[in-house]
Biopython code that builds the backbone (N, CA, C, O; Angstrom):
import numpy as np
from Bio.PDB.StructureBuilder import StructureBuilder

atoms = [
    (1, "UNK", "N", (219.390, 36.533, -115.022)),
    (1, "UNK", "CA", (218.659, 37.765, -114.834)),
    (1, "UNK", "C", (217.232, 37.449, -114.416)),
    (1, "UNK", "O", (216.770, 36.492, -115.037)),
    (2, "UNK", "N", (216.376, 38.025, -113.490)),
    (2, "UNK", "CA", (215.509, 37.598, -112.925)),
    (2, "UNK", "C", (214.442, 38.539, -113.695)),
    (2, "UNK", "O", (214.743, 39.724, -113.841)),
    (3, "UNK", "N", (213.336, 38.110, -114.141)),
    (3, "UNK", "CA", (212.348, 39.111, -114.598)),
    (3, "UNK", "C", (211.280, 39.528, -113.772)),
    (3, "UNK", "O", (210.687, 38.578, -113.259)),
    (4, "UNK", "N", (210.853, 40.630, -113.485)),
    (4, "UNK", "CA", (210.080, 41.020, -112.445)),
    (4, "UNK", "C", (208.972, 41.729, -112.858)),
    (4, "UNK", "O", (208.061, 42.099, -112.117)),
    (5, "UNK", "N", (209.093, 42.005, -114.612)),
    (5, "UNK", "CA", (207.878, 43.400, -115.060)),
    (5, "UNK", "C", (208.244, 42.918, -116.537)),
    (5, "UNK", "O", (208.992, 41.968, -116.770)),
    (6, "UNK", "N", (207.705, 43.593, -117.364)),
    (6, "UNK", "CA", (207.779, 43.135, -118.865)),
    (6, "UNK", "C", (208.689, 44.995, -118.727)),
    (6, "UNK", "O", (208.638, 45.768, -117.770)),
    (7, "UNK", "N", (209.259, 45.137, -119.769)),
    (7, "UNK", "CA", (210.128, 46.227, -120.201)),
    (7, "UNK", "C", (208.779, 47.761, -120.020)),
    (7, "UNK", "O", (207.561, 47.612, -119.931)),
    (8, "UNK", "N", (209.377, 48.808, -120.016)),
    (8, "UNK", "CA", (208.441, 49.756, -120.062)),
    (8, "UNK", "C", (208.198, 49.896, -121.509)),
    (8, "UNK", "O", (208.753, 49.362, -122.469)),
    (9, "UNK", "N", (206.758, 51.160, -121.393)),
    (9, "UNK", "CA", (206.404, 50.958, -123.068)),
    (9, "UNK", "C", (206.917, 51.848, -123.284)),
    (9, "UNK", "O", (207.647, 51.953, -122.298)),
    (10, "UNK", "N", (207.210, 53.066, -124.199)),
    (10, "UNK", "CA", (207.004, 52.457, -126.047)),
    (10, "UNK", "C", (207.965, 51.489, -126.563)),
    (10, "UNK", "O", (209.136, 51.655, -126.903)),
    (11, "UNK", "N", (207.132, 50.297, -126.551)),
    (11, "UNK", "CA", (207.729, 49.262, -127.574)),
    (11, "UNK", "C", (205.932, 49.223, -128.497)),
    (11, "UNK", "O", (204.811, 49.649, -128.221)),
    (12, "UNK", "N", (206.419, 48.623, -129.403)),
    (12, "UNK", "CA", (205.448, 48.196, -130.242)),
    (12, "UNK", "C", (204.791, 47.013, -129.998)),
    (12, "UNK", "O", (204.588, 46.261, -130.951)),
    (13, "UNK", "N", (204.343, 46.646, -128.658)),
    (13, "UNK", "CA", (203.365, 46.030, -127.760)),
    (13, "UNK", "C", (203.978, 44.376, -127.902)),
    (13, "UNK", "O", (203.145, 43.485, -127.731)),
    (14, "UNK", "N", (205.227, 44.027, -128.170)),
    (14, "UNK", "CA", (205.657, 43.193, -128.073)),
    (14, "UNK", "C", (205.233, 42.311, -128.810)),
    (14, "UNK", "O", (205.147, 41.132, -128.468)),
    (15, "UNK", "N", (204.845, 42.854, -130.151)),
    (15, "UNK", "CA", (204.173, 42.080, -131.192)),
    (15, "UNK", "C", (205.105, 41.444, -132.267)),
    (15, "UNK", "O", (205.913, 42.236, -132.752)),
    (16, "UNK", "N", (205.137, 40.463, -132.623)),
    (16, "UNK", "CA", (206.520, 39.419, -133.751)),
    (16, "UNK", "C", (206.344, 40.571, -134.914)),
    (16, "UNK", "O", (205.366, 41.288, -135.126)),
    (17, "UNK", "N", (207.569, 40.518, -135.576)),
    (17, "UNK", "CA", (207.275, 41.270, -136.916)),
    (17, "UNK", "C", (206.325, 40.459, -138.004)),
    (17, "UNK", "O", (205.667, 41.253, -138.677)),
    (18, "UNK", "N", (206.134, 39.309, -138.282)),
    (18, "UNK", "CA", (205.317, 38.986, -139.526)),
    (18, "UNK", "C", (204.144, 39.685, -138.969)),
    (18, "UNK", "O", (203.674, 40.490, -139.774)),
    (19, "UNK", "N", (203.531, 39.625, -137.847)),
    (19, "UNK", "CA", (201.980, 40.434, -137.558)),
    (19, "UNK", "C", (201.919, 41.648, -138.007)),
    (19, "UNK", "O", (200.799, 42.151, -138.095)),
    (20, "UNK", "N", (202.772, 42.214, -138.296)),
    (20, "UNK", "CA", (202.589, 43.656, -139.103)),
    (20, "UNK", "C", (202.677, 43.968, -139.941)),
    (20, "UNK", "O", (202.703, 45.165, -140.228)),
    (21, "UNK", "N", (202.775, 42.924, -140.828)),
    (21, "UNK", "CA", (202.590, 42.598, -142.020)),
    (21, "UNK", "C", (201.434, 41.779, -142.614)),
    (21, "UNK", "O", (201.448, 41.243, -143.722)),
    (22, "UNK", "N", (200.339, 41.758, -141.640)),
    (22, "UNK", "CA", (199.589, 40.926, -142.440)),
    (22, "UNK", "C", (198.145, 41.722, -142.481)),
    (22, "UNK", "O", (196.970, 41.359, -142.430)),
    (23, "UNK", "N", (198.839, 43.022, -142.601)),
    (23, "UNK", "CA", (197.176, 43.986, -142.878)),
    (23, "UNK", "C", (196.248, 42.643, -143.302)),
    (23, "UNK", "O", (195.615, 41.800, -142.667)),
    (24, "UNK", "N", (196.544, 42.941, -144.872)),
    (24, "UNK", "CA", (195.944, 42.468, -146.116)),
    (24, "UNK", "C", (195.609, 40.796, -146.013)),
    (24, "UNK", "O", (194.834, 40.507, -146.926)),
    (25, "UNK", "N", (195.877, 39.877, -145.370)),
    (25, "UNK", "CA", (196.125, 38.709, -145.324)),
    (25, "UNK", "C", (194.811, 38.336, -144.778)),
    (25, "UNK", "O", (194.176, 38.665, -143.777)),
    (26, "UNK", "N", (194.562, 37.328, -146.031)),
    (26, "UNK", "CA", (193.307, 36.618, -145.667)),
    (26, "UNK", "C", (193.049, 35.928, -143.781)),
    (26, "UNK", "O", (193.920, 36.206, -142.957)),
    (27, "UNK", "N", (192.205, 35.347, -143.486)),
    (27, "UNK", "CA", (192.267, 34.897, -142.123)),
    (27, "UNK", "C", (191.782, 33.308, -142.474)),
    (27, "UNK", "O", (190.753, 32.972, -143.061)),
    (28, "UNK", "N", (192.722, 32.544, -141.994)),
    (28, "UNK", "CA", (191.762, 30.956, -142.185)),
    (28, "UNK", "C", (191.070, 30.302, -141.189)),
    (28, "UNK", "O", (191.305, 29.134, -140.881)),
    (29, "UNK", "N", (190.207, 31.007, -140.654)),
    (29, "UNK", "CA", (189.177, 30.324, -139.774)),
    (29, "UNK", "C", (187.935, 31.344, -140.028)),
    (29, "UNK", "O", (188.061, 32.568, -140.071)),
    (30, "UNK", "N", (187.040, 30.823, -140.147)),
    (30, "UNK", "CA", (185.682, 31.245, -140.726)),
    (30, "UNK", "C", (184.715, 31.404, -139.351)),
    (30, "UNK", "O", (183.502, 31.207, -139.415)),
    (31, "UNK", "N", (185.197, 31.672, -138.467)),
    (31, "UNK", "CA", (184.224, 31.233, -137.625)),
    (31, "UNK", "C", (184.151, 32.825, -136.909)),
    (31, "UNK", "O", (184.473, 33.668, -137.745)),
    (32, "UNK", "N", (183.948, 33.175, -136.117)),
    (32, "UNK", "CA", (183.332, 34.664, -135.139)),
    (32, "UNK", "C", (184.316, 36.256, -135.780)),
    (32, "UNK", "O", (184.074, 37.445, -135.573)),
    (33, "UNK", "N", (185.599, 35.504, -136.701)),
    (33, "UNK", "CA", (186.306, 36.325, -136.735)),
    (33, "UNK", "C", (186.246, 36.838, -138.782)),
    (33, "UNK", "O", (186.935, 36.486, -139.740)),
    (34, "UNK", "N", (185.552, 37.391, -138.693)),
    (34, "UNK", "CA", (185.160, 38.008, -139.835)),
    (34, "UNK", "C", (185.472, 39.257, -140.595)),
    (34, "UNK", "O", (185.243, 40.202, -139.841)),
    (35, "UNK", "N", (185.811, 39.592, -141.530)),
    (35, "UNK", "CA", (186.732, 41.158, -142.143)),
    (35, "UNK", "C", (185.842, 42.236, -141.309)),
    (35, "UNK", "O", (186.312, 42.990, -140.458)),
    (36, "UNK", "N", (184.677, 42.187, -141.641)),
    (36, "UNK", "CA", (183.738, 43.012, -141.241)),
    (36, "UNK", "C", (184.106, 43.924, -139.462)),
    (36, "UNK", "O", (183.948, 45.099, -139.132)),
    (37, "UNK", "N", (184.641, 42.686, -138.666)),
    (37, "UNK", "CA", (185.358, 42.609, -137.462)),
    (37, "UNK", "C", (186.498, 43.023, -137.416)),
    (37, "UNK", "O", (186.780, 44.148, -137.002)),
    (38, "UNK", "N", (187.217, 42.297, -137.776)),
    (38, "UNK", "CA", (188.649, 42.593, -137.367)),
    (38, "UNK", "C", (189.557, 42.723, -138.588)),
    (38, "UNK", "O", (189.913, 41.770, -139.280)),
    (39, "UNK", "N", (189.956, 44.236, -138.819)),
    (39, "UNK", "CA", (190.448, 44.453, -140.125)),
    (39, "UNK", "C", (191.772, 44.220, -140.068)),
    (39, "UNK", "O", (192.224, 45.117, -139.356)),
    (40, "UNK", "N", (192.820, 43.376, -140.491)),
    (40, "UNK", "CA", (193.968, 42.687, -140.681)),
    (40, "UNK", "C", (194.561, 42.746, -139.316)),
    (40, "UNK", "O", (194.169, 42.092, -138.350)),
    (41, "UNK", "N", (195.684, 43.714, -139.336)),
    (41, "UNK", "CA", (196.366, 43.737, -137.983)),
    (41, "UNK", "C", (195.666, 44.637, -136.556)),
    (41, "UNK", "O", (195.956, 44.455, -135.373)),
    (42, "UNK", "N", (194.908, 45.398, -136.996)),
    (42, "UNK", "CA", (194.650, 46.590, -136.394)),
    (42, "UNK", "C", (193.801, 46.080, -135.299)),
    (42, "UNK", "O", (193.819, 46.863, -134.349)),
    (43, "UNK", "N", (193.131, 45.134, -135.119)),
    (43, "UNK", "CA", (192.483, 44.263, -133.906)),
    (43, "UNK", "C", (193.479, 43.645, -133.270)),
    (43, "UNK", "O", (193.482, 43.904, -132.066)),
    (44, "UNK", "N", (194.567, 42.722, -133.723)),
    (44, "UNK", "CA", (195.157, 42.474, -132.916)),
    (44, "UNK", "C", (196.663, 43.214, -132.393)),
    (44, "UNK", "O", (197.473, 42.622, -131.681)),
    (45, "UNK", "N", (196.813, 44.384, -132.817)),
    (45, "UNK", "CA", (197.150, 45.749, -132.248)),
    (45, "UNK", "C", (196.461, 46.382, -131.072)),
    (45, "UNK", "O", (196.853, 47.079, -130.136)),
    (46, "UNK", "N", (195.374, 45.931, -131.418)),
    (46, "UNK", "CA", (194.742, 46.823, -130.217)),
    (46, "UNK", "C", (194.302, 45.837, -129.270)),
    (46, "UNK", "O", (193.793, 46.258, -128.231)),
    (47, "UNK", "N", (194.426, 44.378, -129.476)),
    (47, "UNK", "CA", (194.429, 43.017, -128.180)),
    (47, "UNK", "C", (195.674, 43.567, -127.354)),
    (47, "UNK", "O", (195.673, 43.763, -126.138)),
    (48, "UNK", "N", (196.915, 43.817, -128.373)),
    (48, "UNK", "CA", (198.002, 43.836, -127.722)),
    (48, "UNK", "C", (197.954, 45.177, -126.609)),
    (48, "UNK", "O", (198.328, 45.090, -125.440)),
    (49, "UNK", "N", (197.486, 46.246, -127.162)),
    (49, "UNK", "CA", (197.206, 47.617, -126.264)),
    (49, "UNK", "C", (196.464, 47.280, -124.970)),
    (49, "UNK", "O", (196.906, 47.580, -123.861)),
    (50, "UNK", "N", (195.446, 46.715, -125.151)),
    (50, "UNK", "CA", (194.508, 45.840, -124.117)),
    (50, "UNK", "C", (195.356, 45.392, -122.921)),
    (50, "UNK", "O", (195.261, 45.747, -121.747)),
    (51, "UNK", "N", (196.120, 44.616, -123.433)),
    (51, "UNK", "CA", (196.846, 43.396, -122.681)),
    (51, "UNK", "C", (197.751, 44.492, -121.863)),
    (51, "UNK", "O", (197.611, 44.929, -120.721)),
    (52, "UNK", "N", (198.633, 44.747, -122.767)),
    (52, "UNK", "CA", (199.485, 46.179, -121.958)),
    (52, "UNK", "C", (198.796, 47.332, -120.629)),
    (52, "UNK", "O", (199.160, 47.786, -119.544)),
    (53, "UNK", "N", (197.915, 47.390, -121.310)),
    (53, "UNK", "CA", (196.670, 48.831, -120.263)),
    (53, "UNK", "C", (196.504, 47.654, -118.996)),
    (53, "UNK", "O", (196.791, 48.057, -117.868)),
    (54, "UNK", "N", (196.008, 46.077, -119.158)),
    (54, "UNK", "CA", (195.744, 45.306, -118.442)),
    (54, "UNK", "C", (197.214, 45.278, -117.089)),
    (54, "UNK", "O", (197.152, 45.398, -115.866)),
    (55, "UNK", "N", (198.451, 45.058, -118.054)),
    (55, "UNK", "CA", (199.256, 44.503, -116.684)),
    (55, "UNK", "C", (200.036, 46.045, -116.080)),
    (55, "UNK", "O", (201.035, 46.108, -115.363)),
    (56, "UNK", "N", (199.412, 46.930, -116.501)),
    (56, "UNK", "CA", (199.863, 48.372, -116.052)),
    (56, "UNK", "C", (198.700, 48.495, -114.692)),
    (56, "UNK", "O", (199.013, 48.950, -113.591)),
    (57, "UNK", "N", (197.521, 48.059, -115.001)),
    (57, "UNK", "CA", (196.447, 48.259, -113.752)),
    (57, "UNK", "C", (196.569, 46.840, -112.904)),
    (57, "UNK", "O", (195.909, 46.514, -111.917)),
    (58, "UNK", "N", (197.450, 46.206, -113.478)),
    (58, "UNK", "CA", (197.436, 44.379, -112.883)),
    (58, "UNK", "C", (198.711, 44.681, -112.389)),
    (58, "UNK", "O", (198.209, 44.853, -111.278)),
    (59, "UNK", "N", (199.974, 44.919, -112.178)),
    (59, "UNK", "CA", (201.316, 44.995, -112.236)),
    (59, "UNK", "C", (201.690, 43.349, -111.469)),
    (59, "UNK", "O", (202.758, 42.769, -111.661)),
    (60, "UNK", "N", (200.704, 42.871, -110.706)),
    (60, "UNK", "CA", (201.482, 41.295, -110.439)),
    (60, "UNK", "C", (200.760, 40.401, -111.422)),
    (60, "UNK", "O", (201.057, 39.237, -111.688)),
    (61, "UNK", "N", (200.265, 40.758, -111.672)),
    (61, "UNK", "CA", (199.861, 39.915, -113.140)),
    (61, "UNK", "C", (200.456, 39.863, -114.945)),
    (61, "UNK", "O", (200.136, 39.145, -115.892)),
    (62, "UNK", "N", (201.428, 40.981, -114.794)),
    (62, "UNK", "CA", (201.831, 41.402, -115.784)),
    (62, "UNK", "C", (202.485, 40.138, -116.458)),
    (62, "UNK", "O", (201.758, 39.718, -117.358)),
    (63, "UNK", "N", (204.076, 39.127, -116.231)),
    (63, "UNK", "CA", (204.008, 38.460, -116.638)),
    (63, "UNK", "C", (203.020, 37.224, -117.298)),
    (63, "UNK", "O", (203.046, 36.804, -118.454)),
    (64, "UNK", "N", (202.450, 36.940, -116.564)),
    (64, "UNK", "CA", (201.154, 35.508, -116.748)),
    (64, "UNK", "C", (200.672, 36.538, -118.323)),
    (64, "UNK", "O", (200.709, 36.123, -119.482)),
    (65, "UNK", "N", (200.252, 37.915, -117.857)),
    (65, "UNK", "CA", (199.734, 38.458, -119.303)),
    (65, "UNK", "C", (200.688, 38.839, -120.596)),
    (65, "UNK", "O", (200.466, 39.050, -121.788)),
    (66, "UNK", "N", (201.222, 38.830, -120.213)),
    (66, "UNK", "CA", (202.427, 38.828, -121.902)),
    (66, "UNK", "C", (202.324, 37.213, -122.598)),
    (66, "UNK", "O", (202.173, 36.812, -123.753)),
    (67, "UNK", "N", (202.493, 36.499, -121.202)),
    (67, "UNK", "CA", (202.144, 34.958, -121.916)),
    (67, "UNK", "C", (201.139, 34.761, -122.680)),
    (67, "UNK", "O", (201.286, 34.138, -123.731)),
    (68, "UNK", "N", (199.806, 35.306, -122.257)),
    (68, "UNK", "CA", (198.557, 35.207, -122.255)),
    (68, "UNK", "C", (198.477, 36.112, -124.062)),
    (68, "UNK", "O", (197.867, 35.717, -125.055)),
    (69, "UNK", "N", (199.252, 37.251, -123.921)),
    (69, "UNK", "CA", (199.248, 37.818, -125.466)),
    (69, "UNK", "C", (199.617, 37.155, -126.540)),
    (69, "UNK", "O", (199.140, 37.230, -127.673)),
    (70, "UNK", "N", (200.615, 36.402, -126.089)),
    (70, "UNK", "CA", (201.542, 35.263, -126.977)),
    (70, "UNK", "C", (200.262, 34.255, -127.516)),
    (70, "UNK", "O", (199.905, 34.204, -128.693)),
    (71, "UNK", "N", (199.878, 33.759, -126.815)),
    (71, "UNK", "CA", (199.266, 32.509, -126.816)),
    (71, "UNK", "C", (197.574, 33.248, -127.790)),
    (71, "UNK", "O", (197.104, 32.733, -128.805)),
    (72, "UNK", "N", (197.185, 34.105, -127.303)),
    (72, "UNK", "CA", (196.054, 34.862, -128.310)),
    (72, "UNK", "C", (196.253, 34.979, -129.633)),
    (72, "UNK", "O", (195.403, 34.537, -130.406)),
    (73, "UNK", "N", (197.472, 35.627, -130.123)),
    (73, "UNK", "CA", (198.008, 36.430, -131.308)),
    (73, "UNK", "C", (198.290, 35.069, -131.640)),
    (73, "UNK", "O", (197.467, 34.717, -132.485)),
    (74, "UNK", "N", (199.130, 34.086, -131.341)),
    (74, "UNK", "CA", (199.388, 32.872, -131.971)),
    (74, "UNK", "C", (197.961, 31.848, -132.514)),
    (74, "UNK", "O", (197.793, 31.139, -133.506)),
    (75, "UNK", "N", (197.172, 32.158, -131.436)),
    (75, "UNK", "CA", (195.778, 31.116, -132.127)),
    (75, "UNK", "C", (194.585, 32.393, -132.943)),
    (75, "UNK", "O", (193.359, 32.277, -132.939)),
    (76, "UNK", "N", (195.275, 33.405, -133.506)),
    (76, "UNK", "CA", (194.627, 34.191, -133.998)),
    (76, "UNK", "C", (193.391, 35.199, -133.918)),
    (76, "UNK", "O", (192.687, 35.755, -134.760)),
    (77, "UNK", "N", (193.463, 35.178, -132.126)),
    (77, "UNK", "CA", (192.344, 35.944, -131.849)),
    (77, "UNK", "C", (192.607, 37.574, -132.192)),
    (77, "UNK", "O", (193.566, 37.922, -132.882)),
    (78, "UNK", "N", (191.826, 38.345, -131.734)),
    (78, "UNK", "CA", (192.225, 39.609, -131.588)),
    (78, "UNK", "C", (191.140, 40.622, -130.843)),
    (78, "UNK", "O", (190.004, 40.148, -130.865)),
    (79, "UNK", "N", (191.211, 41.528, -130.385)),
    (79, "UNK", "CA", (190.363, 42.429, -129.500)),
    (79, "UNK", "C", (189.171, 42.027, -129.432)),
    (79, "UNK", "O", (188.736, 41.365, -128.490)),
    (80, "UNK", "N", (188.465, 42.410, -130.499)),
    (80, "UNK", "CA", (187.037, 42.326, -130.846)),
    (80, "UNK", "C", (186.149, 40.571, -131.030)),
    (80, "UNK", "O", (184.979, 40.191, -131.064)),
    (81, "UNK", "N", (187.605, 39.871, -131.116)),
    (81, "UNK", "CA", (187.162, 37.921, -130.615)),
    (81, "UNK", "C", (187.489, 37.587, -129.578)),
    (81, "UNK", "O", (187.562, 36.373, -129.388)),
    (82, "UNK", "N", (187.841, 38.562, -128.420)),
    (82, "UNK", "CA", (187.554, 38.179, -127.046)),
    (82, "UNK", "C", (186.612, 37.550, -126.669)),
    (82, "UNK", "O", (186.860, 36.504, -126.069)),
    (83, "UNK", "N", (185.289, 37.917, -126.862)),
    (83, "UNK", "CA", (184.052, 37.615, -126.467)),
    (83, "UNK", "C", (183.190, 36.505, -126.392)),
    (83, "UNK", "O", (182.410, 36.030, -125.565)),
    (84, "UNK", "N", (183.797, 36.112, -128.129)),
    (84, "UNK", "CA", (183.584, 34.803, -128.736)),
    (84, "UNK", "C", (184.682, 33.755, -127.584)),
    (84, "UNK", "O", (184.046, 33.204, -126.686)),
    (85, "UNK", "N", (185.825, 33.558, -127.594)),
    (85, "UNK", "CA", (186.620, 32.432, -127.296)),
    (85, "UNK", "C", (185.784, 31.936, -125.993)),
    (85, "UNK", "O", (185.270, 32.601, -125.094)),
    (86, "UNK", "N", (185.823, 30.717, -126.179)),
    (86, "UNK", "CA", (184.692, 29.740, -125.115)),
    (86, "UNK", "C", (185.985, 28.719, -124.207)),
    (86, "UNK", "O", (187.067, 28.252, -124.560)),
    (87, "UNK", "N", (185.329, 28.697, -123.112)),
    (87, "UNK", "CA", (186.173, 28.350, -122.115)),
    (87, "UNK", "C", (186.937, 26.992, -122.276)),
    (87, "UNK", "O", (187.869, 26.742, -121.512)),
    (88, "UNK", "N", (186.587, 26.170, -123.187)),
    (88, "UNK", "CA", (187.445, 25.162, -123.927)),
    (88, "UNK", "C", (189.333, 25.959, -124.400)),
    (88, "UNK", "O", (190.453, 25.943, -123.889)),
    (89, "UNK", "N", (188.756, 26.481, -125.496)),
    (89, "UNK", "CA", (189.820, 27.349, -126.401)),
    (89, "UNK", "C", (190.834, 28.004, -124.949)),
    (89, "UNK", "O", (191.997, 27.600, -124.946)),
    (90, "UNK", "N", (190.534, 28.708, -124.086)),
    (90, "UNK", "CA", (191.186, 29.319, -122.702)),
    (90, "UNK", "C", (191.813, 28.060, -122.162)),
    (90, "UNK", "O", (192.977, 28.330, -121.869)),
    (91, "UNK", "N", (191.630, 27.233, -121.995)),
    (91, "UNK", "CA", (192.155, 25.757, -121.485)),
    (91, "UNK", "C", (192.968, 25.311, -122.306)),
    (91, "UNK", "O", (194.074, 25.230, -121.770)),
    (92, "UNK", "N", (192.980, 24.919, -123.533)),
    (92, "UNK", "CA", (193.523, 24.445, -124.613)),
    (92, "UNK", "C", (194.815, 25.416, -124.199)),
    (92, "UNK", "O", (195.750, 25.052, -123.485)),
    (93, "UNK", "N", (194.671, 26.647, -124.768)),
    (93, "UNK", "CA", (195.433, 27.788, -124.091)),
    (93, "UNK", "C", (196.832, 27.718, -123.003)),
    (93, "UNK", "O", (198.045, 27.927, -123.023)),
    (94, "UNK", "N", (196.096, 27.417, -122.371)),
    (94, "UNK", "CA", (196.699, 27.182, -120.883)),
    (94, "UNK", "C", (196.398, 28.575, -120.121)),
    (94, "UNK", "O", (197.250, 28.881, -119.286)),
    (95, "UNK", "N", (195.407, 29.388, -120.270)),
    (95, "UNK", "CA", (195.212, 30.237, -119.661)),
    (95, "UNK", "C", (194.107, 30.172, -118.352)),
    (95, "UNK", "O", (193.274, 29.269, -118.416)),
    (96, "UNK", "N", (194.081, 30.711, -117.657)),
    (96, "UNK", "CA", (193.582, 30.303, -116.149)),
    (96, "UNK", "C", (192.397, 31.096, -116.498)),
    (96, "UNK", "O", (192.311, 32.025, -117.301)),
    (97, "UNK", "N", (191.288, 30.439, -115.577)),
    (97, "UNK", "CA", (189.897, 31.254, -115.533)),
    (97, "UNK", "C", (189.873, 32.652, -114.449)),
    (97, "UNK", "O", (188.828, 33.285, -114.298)),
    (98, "UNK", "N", (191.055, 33.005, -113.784)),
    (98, "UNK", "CA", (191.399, 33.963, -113.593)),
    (98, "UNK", "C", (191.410, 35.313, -114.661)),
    (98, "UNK", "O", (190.726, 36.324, -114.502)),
    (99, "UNK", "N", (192.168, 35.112, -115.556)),
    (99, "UNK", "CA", (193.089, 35.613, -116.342)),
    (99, "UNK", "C", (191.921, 36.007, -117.450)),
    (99, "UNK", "O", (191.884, 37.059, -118.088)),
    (100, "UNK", "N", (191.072, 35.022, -117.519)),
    (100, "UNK", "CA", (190.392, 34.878, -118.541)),
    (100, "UNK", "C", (188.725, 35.749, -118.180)),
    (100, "UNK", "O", (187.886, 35.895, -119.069)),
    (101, "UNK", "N", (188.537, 36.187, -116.893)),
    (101, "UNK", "CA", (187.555, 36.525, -116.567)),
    (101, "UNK", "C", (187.917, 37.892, -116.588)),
    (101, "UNK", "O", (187.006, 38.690, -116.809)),
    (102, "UNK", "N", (189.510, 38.499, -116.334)),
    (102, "UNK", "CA", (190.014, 39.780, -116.317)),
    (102, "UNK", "C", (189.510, 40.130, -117.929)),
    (102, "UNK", "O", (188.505, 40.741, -118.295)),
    (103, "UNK", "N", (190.584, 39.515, -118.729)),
    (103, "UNK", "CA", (190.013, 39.658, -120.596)),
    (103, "UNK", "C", (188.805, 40.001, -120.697)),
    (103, "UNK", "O", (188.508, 41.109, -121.143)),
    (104, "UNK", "N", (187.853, 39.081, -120.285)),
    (104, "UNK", "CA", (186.358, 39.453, -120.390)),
    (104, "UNK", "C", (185.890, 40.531, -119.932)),
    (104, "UNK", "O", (185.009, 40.892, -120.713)),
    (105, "UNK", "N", (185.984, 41.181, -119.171)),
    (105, "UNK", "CA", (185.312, 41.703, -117.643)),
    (105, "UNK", "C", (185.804, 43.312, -118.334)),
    (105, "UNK", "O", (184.929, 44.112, -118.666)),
    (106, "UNK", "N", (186.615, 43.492, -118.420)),
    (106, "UNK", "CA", (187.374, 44.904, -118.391)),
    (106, "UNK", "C", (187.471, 45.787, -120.102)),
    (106, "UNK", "O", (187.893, 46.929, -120.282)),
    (107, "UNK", "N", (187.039, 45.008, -120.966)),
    (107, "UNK", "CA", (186.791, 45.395, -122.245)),
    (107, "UNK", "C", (186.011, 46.866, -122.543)),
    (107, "UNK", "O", (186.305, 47.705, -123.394)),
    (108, "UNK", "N", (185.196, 46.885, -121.806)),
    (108, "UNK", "CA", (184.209, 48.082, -121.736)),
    (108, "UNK", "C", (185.046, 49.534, -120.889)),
    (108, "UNK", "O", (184.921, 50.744, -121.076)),
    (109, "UNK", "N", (185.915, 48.732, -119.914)),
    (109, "UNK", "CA", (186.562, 49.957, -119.019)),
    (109, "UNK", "C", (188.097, 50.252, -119.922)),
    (109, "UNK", "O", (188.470, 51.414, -119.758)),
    (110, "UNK", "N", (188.901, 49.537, -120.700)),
    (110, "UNK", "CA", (189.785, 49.658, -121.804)),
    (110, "UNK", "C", (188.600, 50.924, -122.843)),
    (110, "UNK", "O", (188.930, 52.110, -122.832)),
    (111, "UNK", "N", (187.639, 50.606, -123.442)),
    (111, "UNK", "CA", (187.504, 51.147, -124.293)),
    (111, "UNK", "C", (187.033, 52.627, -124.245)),
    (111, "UNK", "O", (187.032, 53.448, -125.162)),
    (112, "UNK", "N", (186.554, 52.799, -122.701)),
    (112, "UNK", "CA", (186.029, 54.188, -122.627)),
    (112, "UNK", "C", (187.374, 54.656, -121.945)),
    (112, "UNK", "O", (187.312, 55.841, -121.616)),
    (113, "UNK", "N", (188.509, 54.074, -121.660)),
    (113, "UNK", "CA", (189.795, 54.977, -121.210)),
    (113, "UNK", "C", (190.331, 55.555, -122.526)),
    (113, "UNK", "O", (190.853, 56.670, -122.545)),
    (114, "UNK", "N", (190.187, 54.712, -123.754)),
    (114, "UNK", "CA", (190.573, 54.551, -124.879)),
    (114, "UNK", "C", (189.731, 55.946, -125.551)),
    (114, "UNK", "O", (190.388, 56.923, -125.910)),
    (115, "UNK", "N", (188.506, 55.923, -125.651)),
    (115, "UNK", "CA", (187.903, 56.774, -125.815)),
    (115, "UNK", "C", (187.934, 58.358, -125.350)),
    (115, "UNK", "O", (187.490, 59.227, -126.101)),
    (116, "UNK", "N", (188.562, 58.708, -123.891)),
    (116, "UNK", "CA", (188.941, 59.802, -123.016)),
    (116, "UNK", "C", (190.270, 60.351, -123.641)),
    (116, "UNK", "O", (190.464, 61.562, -123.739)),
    (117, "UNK", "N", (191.282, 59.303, -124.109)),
    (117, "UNK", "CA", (192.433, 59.269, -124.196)),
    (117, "UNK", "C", (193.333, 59.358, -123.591)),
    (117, "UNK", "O", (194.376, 59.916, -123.933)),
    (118, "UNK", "N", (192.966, 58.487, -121.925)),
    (118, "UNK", "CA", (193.706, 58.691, -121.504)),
    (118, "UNK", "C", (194.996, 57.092, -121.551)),
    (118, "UNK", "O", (195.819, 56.896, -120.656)),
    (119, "UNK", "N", (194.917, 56.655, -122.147)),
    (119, "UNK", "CA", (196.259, 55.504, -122.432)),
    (119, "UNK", "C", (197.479, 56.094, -123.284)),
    (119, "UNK", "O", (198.454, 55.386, -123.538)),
]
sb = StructureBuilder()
sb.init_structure("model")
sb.init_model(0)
sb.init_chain("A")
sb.init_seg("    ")
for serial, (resi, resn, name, xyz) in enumerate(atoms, 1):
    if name == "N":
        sb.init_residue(resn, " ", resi, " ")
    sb.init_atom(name, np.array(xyz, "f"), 0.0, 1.0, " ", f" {name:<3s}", serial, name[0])
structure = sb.get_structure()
């Protein structure tokens, strides 16, 4: 079967089930990503919304970005530690400075669509 698009939404942003379970769950890295920031799942709920809004306005980029969600949610970033991750961590990654300048760049235009309501 050849994949050409990630599935249409409503799915629950293609997120593993333990992530929705870890409201409450401490975080073990001390570094940019702080309670104060990112309250259990609900940041990286809304990375995942991000990512989605992203390959809906990207549509040939869509695969590379589901990868790109995988690989975030797995090294524990989430919405609001976009900003922080330094172009090392994106490499490590395997994510392209393409990909990675979209993440950056478009945060502000996600949040006032977000804000309108129109997603």
């Amino acid at each position: 079967m050849h994949k050409m698009m990630p599935q249409p939404y409503p799915y629950t942003y293609g997120l593993p089930a333990p992530y929705t379970q870890l409201r409450d769950a401490p975080s073990h890295r001390n570094d940019a990503r702080s309670s104060s920031i990112v309250s259990g799942s609900d940041g990286v709920e809304k990375l995942a919304r991000y990512i989605v809004w992203l390959a809906q306005k990207n549509p040939t980029l869509a695969t590379p970005l589901v990868e790109v969600k995988k690989a975030l949610i797995e090294h524990d970033f989430a919405f609001e530690t976009l900003k922080h991750v330094i172009d090392d961590e994106f490499l490590q990654m395997g994510i392209s400075g393409g990909i990675k300048m979209l993440l950056k760049t478009q945060t502000k235009r996600f949040k006032k669509a977000q804000d309108r309501g129109t997603l």
